[in-house]
Phi, psi and omega in degrees: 000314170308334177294307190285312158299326175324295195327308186269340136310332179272334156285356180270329194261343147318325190252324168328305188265023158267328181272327178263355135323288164004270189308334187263332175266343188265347186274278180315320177311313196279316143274011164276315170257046150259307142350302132338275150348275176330311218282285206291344138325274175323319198275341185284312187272347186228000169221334184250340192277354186249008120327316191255119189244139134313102184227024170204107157297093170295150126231116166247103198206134187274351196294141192286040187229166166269166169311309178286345171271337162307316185282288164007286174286331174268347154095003184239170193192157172306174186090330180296143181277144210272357145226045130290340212270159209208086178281359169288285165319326173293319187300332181278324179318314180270351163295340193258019135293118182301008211244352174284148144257296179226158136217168187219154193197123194218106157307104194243102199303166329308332223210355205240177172200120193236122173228108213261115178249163168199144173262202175267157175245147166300146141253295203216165172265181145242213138209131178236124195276123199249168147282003178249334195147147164337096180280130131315119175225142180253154175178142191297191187274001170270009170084012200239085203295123203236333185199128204236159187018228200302350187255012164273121179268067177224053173285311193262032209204142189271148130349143187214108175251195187033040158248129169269171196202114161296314218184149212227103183203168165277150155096358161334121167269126146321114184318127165341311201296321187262010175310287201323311183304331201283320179310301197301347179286331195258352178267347149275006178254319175310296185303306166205104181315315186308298197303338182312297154336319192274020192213114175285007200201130172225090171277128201261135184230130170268126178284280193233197171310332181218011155220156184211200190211158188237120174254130202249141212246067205304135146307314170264356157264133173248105174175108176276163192236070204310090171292215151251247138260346172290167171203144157200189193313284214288328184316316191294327178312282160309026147258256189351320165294304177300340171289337190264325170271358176281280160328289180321319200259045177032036195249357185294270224281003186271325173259121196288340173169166176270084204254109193266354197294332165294327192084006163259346189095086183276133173280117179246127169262164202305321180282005168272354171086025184295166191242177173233000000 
């Protein structure tokens, strides 16, 4: 009994120093290839990553720029060492015209850099009263004014009126409350461009802080058309038909306006004191 024990104290102590040579050669392996790592990391950052450029440029862009005025404004060119170029940051460069809706700006290693714009599109104008005089401001369906006076382009574009303006500059957001209409404007001009067309004048009349009403100004009918806040397809269809049998039936100079907020179309005549 005494042997066998002897026996098996001399293998545990036989193996101890087997496991831990193990462990210790499993050791140097692990630091030898962090080391290795580590090597070929440095040699990578200090002879090859600074080596490595921009020598090819994308620009996918709608913008009223040239290719070279756009790199310009994002501040890069070819040549730039390709992880100098901080594609978050080019994209906030080009981003701070007011006249961009997105840009995206992406590395695509080793050598290329793509940079993708879209501007803003007109909806509608404005008129901002000044003490000198009438300002133009143009601005998309996100309520975001891109072009003021002479360099506002709103000859073809309907009116959007009765907005006040403290102070008049690009890049202006339009008050929240008529963003959702402006939206629903550009999703009728998308669905059917003519009817978007037919109406030169969208007056906003506000009731209190958080609500208004939109009256709207057919081009070809002298009859405003008084609404809710909603605009779509079929509605404009019915309000057009009905301004096309109201004309026939010589009845337009008779009326002060069309009051549509129910959605059957109310007649208010002129001696009721109807409102415009």
């Amino acid at each position: 009994m005494a042997d066998v024990l002897t026996g098996q104290s001399y293998v545990t102590r036989e193996r101890k120093p087997v496991r831990e040579r193990i462990i210790q050669k499993i050791l140097v392996l692990v630091i030898a290839g962090l080391s290795l790592v580590l090597l070929g990391q440095l040699a990578y950052h200090l002879a090859i990553a600074p080596r490595l450029t921009i020598d090819t440029i994308v620009v996918d862009s709608d913008l009223p720029l040239s290719d070279e005025q756009l790199l310009a404004l994002a501040g890069v060119q070819e040549g730039l060492g390709f992880f100098a170029v901080q594609p978050d940051r080019v994209a906030a460069r080009i981003l701070q015209q007011p006249f961009v809706r997105e840009a995206q700006v992406e590395t695509i290693f080793p050598n290329r850099l793509v940079i993708t714009a879209t501007r803003r599109v007109p909806l509608a104008a404005a008129l901002a009263r000044t003490e000198s005089a009438t300002v133009p401001l143009v601005f998309d369906e996100d309520g975001i004014v891109f072009q003021v006076g002479a360099d506002a382009e709103f000859a073809d574009l309907p009116v959007v009126s009765g907005l006040r303006f403290a102070a008049v500059d690009v890049g202006l957001q339009l008050p929240a409350l008529v963003v959702d209409f402006l939206r629903q404007l550009r999703r009728l001009r998308m669905e059917d461009p003519g009817l978007y067309g037919l109406f030169s004048e969208y007056r906003i009349v506000q009731k209190n802080e958080f609500a208004y009403e939109v009256v709207l100004y057919p081009m070809h009918y002298r009859l405003p058309v008084r609404i809710g806040t909603s605009i779509d397809v079929d509605m404009i269809q019915y309000v057009m038909m009905m301004l096309d049998v109201l004309q026939r039936e010589q009845r337009l100079e008779l009326l002060a306006e069309l009051d549509f907020r129910s959605g059957e179309g109310v007649l208010r005549p002129r001696d009721t004191g109807g409102r415009r």
